[in-house]
Structure formats: C-alpha cells, structure tokens
N, CA, C and O atoms as a GROMACS GRO file, in nm:
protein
  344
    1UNK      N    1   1.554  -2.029  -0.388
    1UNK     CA    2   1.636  -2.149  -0.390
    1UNK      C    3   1.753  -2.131  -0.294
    1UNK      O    4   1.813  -2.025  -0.282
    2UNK      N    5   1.780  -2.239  -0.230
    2UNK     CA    6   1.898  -2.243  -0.086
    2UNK      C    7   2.022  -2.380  -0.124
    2UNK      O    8   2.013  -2.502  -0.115
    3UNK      N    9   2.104  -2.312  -0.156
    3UNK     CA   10   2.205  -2.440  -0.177
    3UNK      C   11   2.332  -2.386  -0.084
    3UNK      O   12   2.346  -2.267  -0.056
    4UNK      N   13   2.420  -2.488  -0.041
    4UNK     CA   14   2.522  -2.445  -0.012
    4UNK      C   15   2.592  -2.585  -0.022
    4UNK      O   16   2.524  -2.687  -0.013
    5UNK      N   17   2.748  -2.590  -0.042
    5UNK     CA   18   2.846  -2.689  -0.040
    5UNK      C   19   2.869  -2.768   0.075
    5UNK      O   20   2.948  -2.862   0.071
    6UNK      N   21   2.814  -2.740   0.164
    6UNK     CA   22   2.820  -2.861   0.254
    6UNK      C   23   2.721  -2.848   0.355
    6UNK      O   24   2.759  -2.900   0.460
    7UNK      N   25   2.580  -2.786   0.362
    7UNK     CA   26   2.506  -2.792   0.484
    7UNK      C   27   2.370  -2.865   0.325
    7UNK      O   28   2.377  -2.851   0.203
    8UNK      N   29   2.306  -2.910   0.378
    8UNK     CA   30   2.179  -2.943   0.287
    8UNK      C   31   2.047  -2.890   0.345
    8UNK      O   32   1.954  -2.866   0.268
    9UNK      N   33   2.032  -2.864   0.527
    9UNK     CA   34   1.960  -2.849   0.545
    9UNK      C   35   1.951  -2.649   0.619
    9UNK      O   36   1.933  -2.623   0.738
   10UNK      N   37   1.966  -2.561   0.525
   10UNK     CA   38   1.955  -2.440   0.587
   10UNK      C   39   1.748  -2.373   0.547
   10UNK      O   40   1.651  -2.386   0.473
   11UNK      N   41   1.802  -2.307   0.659
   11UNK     CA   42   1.666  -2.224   0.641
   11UNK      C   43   1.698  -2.061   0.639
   11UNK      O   44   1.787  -2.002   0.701
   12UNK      N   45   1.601  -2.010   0.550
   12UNK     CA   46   1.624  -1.853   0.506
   12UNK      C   47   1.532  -1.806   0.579
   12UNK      O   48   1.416  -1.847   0.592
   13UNK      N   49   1.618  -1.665   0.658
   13UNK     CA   50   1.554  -1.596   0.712
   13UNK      C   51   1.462  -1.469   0.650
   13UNK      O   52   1.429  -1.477   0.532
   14UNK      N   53   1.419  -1.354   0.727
   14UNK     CA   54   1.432  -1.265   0.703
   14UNK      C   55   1.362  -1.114   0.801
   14UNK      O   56   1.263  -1.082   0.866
   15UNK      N   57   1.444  -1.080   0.771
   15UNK     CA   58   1.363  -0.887   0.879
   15UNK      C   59   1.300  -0.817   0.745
   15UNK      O   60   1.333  -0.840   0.629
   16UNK      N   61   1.206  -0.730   0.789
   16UNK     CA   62   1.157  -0.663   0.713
   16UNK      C   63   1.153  -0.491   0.762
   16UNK      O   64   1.157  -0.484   0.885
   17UNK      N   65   1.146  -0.367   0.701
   17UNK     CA   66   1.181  -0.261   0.693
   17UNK      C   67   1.050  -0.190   0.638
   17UNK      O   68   1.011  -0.222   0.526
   18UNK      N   69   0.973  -0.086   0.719
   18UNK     CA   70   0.841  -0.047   0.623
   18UNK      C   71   0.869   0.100   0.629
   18UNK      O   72   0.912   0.167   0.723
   19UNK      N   73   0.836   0.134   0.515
   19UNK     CA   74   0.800   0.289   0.488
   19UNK      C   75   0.703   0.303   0.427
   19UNK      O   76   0.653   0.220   0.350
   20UNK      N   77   0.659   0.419   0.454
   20UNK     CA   78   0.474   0.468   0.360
   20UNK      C   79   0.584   0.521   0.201
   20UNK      O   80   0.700   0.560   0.192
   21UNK      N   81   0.504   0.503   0.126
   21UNK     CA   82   0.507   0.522  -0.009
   21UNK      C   83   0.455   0.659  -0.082
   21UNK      O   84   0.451   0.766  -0.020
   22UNK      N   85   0.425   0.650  -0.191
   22UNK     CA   86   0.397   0.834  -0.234
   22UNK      C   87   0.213   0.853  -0.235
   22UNK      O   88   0.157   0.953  -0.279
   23UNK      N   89   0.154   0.753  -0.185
   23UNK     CA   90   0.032   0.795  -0.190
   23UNK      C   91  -0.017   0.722  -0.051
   23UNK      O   92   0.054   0.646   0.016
   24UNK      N   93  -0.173   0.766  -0.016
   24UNK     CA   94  -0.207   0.666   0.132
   24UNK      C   95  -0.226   0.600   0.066
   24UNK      O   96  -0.256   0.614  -0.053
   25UNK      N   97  -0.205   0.459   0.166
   25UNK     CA   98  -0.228   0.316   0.160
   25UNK      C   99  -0.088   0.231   0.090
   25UNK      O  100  -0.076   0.109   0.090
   26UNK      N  101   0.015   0.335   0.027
   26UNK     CA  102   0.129   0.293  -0.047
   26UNK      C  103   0.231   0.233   0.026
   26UNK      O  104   0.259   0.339   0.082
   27UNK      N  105   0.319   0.148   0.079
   27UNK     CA  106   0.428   0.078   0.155
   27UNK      C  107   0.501   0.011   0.085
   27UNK      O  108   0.463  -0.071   0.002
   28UNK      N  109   0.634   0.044   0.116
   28UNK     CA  110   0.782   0.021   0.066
   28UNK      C  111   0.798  -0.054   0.140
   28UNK      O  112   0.776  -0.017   0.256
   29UNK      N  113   0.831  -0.159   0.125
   29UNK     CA  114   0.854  -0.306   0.230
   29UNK      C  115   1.015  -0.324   0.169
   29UNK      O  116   1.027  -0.329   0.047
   30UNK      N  117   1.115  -0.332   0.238
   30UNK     CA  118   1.248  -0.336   0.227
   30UNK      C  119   1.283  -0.450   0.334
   30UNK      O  120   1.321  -0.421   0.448
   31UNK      N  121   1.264  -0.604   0.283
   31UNK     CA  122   1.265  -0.715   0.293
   31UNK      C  123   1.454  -0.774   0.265
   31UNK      O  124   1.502  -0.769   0.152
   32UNK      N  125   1.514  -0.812   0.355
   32UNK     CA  126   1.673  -0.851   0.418
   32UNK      C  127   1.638  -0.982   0.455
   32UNK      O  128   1.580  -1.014   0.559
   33UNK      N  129   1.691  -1.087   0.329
   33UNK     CA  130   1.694  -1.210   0.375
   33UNK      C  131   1.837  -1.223   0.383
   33UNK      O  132   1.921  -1.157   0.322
   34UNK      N  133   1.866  -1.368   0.512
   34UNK     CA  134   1.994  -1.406   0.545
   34UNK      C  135   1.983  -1.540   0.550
   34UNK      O  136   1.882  -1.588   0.602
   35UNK      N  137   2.055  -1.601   0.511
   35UNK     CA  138   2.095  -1.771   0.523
   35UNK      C  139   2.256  -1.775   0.559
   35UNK      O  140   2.358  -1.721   0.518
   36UNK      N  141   2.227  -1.848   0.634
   36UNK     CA  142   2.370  -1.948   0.757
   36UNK      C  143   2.398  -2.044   0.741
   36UNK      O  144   2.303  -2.113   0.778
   37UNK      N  145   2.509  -2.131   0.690
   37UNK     CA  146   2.536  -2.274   0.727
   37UNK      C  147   2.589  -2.323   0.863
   37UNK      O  148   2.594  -2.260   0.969
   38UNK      N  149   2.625  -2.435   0.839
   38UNK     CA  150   2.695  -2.481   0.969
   38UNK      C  151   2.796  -2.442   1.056
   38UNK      O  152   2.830  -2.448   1.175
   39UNK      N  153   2.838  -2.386   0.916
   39UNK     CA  154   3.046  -2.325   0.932
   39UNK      C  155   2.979  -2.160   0.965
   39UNK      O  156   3.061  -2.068   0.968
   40UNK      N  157   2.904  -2.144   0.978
   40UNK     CA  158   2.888  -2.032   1.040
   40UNK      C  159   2.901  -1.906   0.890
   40UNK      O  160   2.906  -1.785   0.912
   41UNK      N  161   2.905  -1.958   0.764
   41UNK     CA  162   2.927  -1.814   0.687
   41UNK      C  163   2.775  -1.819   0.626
   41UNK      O  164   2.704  -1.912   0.590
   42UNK      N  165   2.754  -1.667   0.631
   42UNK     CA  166   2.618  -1.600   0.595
   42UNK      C  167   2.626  -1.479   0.482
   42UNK      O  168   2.713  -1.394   0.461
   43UNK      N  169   2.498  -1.508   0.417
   43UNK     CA  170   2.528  -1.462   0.314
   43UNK      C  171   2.360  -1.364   0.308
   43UNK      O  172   2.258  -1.418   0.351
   44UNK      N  173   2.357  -1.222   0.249
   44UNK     CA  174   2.212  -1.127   0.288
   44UNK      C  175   2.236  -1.094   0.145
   44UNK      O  176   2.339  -1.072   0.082
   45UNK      N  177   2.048  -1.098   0.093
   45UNK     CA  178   2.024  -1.020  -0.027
   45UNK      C  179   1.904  -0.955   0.005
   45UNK      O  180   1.873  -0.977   0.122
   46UNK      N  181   1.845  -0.902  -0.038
   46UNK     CA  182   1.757  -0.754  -0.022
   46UNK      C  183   1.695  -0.759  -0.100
   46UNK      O  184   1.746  -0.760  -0.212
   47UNK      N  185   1.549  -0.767  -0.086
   47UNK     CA  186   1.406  -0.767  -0.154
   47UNK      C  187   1.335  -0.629  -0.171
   47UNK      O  188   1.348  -0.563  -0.068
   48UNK      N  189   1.265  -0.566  -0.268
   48UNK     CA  190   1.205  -0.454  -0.233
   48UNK      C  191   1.075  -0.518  -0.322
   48UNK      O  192   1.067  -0.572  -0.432
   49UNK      N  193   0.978  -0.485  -0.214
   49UNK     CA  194   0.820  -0.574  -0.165
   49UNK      C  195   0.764  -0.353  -0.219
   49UNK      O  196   0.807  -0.255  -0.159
   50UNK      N  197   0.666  -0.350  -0.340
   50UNK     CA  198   0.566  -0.251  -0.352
   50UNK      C  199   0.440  -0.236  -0.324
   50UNK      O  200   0.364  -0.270  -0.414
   51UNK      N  201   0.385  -0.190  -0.213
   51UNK     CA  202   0.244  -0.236  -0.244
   51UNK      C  203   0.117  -0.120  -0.248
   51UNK      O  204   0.069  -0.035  -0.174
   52UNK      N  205   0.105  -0.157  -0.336
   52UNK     CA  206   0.002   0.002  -0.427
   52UNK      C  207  -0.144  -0.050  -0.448
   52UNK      O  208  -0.202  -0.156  -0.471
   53UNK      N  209  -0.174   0.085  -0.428
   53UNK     CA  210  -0.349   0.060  -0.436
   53UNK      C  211  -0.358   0.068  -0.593
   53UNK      O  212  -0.277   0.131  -0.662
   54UNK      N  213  -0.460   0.002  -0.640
   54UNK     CA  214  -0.478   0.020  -0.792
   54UNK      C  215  -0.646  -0.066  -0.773
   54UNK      O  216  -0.711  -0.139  -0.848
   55UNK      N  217  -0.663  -0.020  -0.654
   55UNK     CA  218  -0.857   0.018  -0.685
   55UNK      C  219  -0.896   0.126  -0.694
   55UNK      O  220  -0.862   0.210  -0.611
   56UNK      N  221  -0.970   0.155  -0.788
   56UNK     CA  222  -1.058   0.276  -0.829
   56UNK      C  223  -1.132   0.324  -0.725
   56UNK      O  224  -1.182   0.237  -0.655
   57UNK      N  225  -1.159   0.463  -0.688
   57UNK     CA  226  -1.299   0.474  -0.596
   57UNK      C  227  -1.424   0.430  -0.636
   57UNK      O  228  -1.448   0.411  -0.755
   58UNK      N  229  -1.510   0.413  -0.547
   58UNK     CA  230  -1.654   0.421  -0.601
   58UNK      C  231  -1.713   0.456  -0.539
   58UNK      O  232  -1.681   0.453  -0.420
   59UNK      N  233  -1.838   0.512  -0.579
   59UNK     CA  234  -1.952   0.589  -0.569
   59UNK      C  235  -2.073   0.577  -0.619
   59UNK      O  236  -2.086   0.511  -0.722
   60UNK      N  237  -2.206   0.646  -0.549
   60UNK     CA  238  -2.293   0.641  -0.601
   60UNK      C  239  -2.370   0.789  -0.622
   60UNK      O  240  -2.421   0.849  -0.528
   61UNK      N  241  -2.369   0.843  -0.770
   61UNK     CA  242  -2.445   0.962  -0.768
   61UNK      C  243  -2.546   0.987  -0.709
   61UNK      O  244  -2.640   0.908  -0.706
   62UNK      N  245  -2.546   1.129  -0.638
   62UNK     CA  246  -2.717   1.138  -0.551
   62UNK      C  247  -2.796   1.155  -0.636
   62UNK      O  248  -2.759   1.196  -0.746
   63UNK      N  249  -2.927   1.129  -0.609
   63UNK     CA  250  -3.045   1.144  -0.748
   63UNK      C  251  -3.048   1.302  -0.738
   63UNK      O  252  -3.003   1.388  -0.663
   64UNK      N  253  -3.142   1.293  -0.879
   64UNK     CA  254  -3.208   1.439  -0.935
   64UNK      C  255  -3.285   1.507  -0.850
   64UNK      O  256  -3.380   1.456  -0.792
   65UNK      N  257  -3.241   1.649  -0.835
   65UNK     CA  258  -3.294   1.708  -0.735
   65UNK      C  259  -3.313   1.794  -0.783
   65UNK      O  260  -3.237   1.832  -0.872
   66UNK      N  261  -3.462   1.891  -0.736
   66UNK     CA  262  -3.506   2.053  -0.849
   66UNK      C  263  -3.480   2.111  -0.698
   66UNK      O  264  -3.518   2.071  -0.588
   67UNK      N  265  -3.373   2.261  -0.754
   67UNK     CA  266  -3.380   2.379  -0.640
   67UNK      C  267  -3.457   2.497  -0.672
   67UNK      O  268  -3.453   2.564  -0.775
   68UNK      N  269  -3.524   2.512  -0.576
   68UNK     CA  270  -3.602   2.693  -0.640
   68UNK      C  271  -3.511   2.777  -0.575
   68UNK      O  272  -3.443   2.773  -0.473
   69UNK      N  273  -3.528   2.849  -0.659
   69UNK     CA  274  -3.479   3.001  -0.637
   69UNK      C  275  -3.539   3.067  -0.523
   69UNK      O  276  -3.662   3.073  -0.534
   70UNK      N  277  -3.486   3.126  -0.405
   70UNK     CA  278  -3.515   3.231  -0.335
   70UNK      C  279  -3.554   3.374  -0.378
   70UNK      O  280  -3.516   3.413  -0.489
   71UNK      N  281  -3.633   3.461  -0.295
   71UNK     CA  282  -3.697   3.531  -0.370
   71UNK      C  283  -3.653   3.643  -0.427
   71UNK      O  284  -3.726   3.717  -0.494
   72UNK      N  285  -3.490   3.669  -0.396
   72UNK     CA  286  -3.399   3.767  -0.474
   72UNK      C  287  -3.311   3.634  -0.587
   72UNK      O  288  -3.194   3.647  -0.621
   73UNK      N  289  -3.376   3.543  -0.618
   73UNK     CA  290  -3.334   3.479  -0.717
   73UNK      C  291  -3.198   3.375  -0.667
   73UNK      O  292  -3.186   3.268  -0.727
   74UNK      N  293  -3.135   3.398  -0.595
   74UNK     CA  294  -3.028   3.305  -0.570
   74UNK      C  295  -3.067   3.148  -0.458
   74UNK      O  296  -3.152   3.104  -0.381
   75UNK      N  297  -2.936   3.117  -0.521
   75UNK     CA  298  -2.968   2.940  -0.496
   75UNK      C  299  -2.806   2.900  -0.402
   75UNK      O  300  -2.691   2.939  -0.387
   76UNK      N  301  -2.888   2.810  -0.366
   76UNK     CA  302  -2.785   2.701  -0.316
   76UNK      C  303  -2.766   2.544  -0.374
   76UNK      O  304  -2.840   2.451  -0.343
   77UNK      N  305  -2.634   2.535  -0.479
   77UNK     CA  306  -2.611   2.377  -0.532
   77UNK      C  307  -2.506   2.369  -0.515
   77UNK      O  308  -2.424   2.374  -0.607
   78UNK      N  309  -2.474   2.355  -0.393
   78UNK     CA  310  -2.330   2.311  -0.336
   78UNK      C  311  -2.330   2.203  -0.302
   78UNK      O  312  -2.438   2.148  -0.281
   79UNK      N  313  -2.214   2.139  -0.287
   79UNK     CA  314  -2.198   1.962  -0.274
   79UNK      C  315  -2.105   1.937  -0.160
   79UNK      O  316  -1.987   1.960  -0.133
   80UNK      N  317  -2.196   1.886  -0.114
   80UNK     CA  318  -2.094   1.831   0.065
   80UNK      C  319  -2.035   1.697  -0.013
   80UNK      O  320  -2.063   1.634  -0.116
   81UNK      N  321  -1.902   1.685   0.130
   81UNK     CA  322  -1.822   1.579   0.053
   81UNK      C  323  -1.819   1.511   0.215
   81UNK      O  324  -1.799   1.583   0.312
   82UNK      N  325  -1.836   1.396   0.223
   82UNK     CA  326  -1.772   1.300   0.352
   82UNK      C  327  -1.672   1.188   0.325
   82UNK      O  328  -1.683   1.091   0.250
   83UNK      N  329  -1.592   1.217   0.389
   83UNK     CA  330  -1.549   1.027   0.433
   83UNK      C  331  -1.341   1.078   0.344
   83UNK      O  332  -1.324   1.176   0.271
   84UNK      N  333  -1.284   1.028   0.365
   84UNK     CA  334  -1.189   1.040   0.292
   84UNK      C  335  -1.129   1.034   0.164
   84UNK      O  336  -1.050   0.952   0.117
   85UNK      N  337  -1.199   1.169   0.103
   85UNK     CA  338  -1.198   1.200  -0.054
   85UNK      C  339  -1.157   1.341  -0.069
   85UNK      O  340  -1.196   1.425   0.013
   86UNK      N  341  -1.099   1.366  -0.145
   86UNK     CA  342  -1.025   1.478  -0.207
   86UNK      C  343  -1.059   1.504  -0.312
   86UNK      O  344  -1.005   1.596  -0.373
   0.00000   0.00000   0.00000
C-alpha cells in the first residue's frame, strides 16, 4: 500500500541484493523498496525474499541383480553414484 499527503500518484520502487543461502539452490534475496513524492522526500523499507528447496529427491531403484562369487569367493556389490547426489 502507497499513500502519501499530497502526491496520489507515486510508484514503488525497488533494487534487489542476492546471496546463496545454507544449502544449493538456497537464495537470500534482500529486496530495498523506495517511494518518492513530488516534494522530493523518500522513504526505504527492506524485504527479506527466502527461497528454499523443499522438493524431495527422486529416484528409481535398480532392479534385482544375482552376483557370483569369484573363485577365491569374493564379490563385487558396490554402488556407483552419478549426477549431483551426496
């Protein structure tokens, strides 16, 4: 909402400010609006904009797989990982 005592017609500005946040994909948006009247006095309030991931990963399990044993008995069931996962 924009009122002032003697202009009727102002428009609100604003700059915006980005920082990464505590996880990837997280941004701190530090949003500085300003409104001006005629007479020239201005007045700034300060927004803080969060924006967080809150999708789940997904995946699809690889199917069932039988390993044999090599012939001193040992195996390999290790799990490769791709793509950006931790």
């Amino acid at each position: 909402d924009e009122s002032d005592n003697c202009d009727t017609s102002l428009d609100a500005t604003y700059s915006d400010s980005v920082a990464a946040g505590s996880c990837e994909g997280e941004q701190i948006i530090t949003r500085t609006w300003s409104l001006t009247d005629d007479c020239g006095n201005t007045t700034e309030k300060t927004q803080t904009i969060t924006v967080k991931d809150n999708i789940k990963p997904a995946f699809t399990a690889p199917s069932d797989i039988t390993i044999y044993a090599a012939s001193d008995c040992t195996y390999d069931a290790g799990v490769g990982v791709t793509g950006d996962v931790s």
